[in-house]
Backbone bond lengths (Angstrom), bond angles and torsions (degrees), N, CA, C in turn:
res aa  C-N    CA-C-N  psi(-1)  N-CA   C-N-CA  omega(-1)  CA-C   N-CA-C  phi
1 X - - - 1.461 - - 1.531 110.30 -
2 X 1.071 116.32 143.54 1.517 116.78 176.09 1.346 102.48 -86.76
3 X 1.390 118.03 145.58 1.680 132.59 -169.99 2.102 94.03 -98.01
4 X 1.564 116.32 150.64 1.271 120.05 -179.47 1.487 92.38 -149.65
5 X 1.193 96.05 146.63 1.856 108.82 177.90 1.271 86.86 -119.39
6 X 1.705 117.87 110.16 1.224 137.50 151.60 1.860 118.13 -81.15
7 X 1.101 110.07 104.84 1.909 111.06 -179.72 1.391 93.34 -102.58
8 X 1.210 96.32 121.43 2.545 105.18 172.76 1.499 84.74 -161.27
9 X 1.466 82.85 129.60 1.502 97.05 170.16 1.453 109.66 -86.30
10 X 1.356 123.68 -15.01 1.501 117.44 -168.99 1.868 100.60 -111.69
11 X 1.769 74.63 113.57 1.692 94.34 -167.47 1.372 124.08 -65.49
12 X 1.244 115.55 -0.91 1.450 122.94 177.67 1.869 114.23 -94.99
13 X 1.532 97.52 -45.35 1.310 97.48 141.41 1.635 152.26 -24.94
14 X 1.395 85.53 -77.21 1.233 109.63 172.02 1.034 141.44 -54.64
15 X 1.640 113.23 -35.75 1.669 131.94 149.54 1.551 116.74 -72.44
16 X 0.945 137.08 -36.42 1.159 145.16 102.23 1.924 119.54 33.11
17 X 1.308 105.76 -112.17 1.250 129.36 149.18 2.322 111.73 -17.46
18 X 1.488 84.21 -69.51 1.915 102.61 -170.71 1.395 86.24 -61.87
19 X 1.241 142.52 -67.08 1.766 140.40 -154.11 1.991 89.41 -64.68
20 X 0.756 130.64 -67.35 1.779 141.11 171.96 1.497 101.80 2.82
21 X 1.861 90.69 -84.21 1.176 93.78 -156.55 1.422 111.68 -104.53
22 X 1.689 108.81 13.56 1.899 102.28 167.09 1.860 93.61 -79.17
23 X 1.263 119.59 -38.54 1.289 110.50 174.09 1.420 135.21 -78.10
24 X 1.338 126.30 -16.98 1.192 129.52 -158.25 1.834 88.42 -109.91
25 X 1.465 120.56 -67.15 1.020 125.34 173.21 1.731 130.23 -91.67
26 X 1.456 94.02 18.23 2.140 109.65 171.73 1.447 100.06 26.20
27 X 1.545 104.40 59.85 1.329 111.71 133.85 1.401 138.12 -75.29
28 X 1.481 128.17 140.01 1.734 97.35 148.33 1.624 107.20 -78.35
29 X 1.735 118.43 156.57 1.006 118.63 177.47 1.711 101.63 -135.11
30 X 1.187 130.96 152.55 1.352 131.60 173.80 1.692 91.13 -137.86
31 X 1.698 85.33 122.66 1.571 97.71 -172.21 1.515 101.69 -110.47
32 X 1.762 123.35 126.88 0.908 114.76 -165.29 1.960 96.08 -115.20
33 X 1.559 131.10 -175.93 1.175 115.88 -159.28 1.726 91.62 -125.77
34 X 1.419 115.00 -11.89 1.584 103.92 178.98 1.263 106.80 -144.91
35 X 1.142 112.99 -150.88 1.746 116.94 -175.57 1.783 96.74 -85.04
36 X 1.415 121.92 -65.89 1.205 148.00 -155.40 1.629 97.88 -41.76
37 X 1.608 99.89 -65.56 1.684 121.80 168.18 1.359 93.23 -44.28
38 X 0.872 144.31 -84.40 1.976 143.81 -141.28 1.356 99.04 -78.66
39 X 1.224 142.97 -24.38 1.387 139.35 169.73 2.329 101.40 -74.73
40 X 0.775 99.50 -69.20 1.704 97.15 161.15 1.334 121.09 -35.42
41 X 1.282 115.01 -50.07 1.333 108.65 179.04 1.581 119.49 -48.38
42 X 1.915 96.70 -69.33 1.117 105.99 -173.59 1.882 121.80 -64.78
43 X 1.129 102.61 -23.80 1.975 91.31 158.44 1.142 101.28 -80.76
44 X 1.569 145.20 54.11 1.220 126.84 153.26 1.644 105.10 -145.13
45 X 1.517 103.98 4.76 1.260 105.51 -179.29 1.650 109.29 -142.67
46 X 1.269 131.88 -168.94 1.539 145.27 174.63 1.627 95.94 -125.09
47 X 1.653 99.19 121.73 1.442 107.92 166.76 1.620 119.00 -126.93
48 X 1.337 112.14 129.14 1.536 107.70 171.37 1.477 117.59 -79.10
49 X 1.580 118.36 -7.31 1.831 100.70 164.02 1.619 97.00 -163.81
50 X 1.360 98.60 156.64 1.662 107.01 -169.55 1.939 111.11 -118.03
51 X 1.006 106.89 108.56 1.340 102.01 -172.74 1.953 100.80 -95.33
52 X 1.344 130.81 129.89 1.289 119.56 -175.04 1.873 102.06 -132.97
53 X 1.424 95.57 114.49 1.517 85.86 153.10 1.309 122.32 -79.01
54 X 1.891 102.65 148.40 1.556 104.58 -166.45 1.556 111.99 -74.25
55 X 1.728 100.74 -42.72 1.589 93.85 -156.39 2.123 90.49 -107.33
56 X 1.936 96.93 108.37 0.880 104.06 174.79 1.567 118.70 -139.09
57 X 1.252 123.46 129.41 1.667 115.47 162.49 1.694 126.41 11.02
58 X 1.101 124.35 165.98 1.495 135.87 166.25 2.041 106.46 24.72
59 X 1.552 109.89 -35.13 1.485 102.72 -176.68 1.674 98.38 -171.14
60 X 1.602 83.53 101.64 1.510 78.97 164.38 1.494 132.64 -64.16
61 X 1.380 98.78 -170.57 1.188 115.66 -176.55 1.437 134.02 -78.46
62 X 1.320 124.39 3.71 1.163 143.53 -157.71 1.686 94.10 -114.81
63 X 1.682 95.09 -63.56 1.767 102.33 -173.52 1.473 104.82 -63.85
64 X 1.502 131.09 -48.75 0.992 118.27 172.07 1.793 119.98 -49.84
65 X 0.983 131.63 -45.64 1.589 147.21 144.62 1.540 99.62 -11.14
66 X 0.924 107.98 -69.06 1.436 108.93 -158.23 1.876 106.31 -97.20
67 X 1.012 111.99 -8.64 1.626 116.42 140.93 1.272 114.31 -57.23
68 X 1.210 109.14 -67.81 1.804 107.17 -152.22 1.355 99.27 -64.62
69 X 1.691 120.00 -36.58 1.483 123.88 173.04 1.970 112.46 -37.73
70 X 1.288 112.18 -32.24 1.442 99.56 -157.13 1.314 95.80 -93.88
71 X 1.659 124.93 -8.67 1.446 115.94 -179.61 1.594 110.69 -98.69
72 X 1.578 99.94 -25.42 1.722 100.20 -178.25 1.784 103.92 -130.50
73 X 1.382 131.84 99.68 1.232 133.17 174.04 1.280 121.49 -69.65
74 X 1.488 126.62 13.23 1.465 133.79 178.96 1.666 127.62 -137.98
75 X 1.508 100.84 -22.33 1.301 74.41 148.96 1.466 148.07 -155.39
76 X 1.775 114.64 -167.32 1.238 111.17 -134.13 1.336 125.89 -90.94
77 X 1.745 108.66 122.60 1.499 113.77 -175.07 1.657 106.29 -96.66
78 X 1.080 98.82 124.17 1.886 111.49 132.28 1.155 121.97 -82.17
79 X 1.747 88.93 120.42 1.787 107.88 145.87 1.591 118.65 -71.79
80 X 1.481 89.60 134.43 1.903 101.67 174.61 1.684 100.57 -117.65
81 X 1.109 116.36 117.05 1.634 115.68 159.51 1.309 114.84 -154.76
82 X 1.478 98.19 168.84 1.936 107.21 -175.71 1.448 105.10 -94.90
83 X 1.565 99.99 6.40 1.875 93.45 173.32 1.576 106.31 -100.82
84 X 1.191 118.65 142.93 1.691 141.67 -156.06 1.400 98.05 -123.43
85 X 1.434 130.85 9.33 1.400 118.55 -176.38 1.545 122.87 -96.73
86 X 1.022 143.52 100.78 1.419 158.32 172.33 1.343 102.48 -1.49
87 X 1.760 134.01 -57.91 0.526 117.42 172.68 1.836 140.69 -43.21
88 X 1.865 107.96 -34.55 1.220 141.64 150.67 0.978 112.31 -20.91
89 X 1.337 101.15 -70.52 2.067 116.58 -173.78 1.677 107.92 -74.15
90 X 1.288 115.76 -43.99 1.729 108.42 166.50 1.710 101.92 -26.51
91 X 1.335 93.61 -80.19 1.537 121.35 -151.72 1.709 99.80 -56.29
92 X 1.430 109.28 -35.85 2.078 92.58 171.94 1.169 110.97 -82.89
93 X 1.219 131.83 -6.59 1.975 136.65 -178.99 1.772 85.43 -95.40
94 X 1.180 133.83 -22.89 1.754 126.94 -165.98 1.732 94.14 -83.68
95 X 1.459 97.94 -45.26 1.880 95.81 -175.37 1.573 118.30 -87.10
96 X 1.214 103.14 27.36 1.313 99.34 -179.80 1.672 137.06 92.04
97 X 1.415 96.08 -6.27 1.957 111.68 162.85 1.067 109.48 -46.97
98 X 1.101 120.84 145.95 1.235 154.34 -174.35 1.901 104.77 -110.78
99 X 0.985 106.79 -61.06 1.719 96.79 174.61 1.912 116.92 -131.22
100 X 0.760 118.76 -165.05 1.880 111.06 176.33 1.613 96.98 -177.20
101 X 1.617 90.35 136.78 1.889 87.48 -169.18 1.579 71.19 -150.40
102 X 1.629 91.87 153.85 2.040 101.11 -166.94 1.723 92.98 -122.05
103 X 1.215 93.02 150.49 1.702 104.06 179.39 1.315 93.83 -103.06
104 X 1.938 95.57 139.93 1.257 115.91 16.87 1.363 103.79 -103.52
105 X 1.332 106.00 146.88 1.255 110.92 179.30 2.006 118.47 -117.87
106 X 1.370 105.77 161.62 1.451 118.10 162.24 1.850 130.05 -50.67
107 X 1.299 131.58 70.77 1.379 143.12 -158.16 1.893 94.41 -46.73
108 X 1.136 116.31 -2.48 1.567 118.06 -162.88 1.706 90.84 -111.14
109 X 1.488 117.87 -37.32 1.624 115.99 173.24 0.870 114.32 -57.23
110 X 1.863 111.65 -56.94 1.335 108.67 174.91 1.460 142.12 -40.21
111 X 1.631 105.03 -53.35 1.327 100.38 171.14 2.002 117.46 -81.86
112 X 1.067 115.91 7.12 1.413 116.99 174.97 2.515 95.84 -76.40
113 X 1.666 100.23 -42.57 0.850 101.56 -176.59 1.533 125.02 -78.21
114 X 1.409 109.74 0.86 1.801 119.21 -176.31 1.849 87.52 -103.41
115 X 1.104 138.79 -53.65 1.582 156.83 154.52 1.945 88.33 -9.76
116 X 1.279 110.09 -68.64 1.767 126.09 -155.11 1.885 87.55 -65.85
117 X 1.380 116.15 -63.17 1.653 120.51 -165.42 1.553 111.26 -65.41
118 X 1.716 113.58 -21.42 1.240 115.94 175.91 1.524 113.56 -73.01
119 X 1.449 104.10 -42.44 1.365 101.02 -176.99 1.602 120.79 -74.31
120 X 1.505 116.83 -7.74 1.542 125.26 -150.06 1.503 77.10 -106.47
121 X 1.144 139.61 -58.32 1.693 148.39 171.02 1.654 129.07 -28.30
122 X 1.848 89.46 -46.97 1.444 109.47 166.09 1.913 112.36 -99.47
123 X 1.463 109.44 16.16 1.627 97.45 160.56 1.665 106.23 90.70
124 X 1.246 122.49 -12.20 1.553 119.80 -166.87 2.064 92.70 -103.16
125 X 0.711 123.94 1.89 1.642 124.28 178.30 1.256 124.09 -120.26
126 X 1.640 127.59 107.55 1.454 98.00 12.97 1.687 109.10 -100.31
127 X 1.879 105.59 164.34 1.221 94.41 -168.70 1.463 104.62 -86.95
128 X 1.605 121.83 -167.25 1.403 128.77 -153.23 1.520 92.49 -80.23
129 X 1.384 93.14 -42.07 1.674 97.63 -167.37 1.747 123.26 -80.44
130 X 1.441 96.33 -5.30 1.348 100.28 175.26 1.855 104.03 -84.77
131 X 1.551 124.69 -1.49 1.524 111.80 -170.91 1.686 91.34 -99.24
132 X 1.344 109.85 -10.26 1.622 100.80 -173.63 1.905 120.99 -54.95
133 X 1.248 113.30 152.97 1.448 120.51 -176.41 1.353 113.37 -111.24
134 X 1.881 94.60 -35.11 1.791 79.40 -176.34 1.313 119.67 -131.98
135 X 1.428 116.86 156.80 1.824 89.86 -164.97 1.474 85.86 -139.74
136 X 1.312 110.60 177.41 1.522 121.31 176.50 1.245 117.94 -102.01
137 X 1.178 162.02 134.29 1.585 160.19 155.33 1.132 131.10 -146.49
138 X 1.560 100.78 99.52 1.487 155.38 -179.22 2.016 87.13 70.68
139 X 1.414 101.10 -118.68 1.661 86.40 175.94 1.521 128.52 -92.49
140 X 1.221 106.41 34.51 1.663 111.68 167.81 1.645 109.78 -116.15
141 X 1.341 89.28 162.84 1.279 97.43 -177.09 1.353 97.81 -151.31
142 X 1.831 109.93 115.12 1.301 143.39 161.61 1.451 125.85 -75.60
143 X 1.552 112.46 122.26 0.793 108.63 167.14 1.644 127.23 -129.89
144 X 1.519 122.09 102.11 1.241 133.09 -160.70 1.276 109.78 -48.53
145 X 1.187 149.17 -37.58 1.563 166.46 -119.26 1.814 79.03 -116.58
146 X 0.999 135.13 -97.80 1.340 140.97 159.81 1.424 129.66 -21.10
147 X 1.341 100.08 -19.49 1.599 107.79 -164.54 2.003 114.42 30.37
148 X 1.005 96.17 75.39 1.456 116.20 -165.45 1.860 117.31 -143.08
149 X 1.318 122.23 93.03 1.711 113.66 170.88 1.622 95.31 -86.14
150 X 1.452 110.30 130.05 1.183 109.15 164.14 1.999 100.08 -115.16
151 X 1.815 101.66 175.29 1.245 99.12 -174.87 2.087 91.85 -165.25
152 X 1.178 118.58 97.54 1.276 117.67 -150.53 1.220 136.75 29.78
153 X 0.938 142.83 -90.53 1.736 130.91 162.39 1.849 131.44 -102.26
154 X 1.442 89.91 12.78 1.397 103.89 163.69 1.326 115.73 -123.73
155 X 1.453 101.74 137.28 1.867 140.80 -172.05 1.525 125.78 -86.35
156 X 0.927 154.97 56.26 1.384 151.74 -150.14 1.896 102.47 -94.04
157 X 1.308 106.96 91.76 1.371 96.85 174.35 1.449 135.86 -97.40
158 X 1.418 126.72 119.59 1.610 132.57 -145.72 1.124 115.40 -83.77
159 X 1.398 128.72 156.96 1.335 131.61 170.79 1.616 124.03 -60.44
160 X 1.256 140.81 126.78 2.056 111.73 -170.04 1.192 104.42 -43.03
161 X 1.639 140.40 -40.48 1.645 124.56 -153.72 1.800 91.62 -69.52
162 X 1.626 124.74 -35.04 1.072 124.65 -152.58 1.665 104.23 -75.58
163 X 1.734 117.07 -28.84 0.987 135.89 -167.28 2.019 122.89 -76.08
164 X 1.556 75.51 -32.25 1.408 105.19 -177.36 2.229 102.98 -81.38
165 X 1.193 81.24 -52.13 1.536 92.30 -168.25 1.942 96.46 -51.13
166 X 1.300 111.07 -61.29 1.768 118.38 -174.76 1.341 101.15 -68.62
167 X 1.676 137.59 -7.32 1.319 120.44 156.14 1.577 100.71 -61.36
168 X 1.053 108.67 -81.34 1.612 117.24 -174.21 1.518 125.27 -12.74
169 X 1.289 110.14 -46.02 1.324 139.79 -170.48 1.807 89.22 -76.38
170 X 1.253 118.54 -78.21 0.949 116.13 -173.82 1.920 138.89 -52.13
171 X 1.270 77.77 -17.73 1.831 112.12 177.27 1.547 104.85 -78.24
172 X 1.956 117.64 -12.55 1.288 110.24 -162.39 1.735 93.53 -147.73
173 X 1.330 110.54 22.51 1.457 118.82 -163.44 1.686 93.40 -70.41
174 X 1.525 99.05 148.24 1.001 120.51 -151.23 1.183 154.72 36.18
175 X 1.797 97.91 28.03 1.607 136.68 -157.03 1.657 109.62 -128.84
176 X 1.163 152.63 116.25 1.448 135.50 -170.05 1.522 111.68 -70.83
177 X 1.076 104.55 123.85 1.435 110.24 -175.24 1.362 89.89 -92.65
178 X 1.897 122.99 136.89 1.398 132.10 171.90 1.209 106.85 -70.65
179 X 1.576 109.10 156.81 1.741 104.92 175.79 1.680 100.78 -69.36
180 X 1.144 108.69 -64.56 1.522 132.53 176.37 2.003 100.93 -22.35
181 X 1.003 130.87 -44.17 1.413 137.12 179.10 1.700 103.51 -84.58
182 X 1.150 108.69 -55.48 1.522 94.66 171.95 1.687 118.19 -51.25
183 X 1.261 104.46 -67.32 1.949 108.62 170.97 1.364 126.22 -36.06
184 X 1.418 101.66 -28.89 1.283 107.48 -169.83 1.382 120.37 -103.27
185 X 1.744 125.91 -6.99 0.784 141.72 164.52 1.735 126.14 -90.05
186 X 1.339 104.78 -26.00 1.546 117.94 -165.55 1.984 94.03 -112.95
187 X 1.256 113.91 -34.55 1.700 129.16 -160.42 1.603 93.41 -95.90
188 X 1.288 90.48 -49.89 1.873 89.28 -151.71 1.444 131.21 73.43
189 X 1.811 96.35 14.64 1.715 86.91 172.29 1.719 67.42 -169.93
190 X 1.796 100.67 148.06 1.525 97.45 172.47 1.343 107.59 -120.58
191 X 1.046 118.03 40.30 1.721 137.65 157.16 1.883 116.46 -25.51
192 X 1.144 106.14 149.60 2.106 102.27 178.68 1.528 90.36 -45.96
193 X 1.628 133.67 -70.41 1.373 117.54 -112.14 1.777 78.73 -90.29
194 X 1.036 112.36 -44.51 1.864 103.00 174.67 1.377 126.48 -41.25
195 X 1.545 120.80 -26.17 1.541 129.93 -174.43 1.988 85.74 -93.11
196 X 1.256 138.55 -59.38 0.848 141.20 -166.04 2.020 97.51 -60.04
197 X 0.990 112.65 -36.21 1.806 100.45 175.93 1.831 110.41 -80.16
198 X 1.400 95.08 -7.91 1.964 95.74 -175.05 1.123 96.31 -90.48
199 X 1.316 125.34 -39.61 1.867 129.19 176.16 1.410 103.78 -58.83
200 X 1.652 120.00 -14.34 1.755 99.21 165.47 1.282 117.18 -88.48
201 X 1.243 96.94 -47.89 1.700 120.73 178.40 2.124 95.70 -37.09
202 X 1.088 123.71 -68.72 1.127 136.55 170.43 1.765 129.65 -13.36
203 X 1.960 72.79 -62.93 1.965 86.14 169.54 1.484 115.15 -67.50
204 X 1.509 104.50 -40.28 1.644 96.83 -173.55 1.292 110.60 -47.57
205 X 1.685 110.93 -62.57 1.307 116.51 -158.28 1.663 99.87 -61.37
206 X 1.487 135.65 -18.16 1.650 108.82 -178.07 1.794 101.61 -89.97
207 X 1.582 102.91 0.53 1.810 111.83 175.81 1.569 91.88 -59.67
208 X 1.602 124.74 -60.41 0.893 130.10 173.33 1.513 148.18 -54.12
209 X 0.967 96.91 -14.16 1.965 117.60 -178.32 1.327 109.19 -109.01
210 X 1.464 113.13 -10.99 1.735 125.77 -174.46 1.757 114.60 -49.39
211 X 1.459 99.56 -30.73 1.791 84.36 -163.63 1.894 101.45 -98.30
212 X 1.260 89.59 28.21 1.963 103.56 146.84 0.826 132.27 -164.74
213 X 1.278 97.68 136.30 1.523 125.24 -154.96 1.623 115.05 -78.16
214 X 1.553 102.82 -6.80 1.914 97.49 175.56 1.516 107.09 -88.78
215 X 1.613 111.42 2.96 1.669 116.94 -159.04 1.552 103.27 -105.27
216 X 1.306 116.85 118.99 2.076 97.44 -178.87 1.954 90.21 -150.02
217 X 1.272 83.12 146.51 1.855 89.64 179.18 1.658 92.32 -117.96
218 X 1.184 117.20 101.90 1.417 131.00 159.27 1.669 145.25 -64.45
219 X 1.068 134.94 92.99 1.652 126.27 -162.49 1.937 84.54 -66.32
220 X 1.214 105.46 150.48 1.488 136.61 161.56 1.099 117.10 -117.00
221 X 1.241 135.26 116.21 1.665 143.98 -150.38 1.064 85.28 -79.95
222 X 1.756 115.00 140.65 1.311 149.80 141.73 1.857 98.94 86.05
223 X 1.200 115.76 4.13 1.429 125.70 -172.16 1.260 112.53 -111.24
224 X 1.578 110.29 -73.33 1.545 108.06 -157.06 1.378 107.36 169.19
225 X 1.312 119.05 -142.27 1.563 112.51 -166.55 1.728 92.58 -152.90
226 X 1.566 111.65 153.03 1.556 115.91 -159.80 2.021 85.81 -132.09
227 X 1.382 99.21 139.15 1.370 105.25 168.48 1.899 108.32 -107.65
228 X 1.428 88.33 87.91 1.832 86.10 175.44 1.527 114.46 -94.12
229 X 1.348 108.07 125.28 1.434 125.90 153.55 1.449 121.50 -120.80
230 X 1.632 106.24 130.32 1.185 133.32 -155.50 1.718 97.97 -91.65
């Protein structure tokens, strides 16, 4: 399991947050309640990512930030705060942040965004296969860059959400792609009316893949949707 030093002063939160992603994303997490606590912790332990709220008791989040920076130069903290001001975000990219997400925020962004710094930390981000444009499926051949499925002398050219959405799929083909990762990657918020415009986006593209039969985009209950080709 990868270890995370979660600092939130707001304890409902914060347990909250630690139950989330030891379950959702099987972390260990050690949730500390101020700066003072989360600076102790981490000289007493090894952490692979530092999540810090800014505006906290005895030591914020910034100074603590820029503590832990002078003992460990690699790795990667998120800033969490309810301040939205540029200046804010300067100053956690100035001390050495690694990412900054403002409350309130999406508990499903978050960990999509600890997922992105883990992999970029350990060398796999981005991966080879995530820069690809064009892929094959069954007898079509997509090409994202173009937003174009062709299939011998017919052209079907896609809308970007439509283009974007069958990258994804295809980036995870024969893998369940979550709804929650699709929305949140192409939407940026996985809200009803955003899942309800991907459920169109969805139909088109199997309108399009229809005249083969080794090609099928599948919903997986309570998950997501699987691009199987046979």
């Amino acid at each position: 399991m990868k270890k995370i030093l979660l600092v939130e002063d707001d304890p409902n939160l914060g347990l909250l947050l630690q139950d989330y992603l030891q379950l959702k994303g099987k972390f260990d997490v050690v949730l500390c309640k101020d700066g003072d606590e989360g600076l102790r912790a981490f000289t007493k332990d090894n952490f692979e990512l530092i999540i810090l709220d800014v505006m906290m008791p005895k030591k914020d989040g910034f100074t603590l930030g820029k503590e832990i920076r002078k003992m460990n130069g690699q790795v990667p903290i998120i800033f969490a705060t309810a301040k939205g001001m540029i200046e804010d975000k300067t100053q956690a990219f100035n001390l050495g942040g690694d990412d900054y997400i403002t409350k309130p925020f999406r508990i499903e962004e978050l960990l999509l965004r600890i997922n992105a710094l883990l992999r970029r930390a350990a060398g796999t981000e981005p991966r080879e296969e995530n820069r690809q444009t064009t892929f094959n499926i069954g007898k079509y051949q997509f090409d994202y860059t173009q937003q174009m499925i062709s299939t011998g002398d017919h052209q079907q050219k896609l809308s970007t959400k439509e283009a974007e959405l069958l990258r994804l799929l295809c980036l995870h083909k024969n893998e369940v792609l979550t709804r929650e990762e699709a929305l949140l990657n192409i939407w940026h918020d996985d809200n009803y009316f955003n899942g309800r415009s991907m459920d169109v986006f969805l139909s088109k593209i199997r309108k399009y893949l229809k005249e083969d039969s080794s090609v099928e985009i599948i919903n997986v209950h309570g998950r997501g949707y699987k691009l199987l080709v046979n």
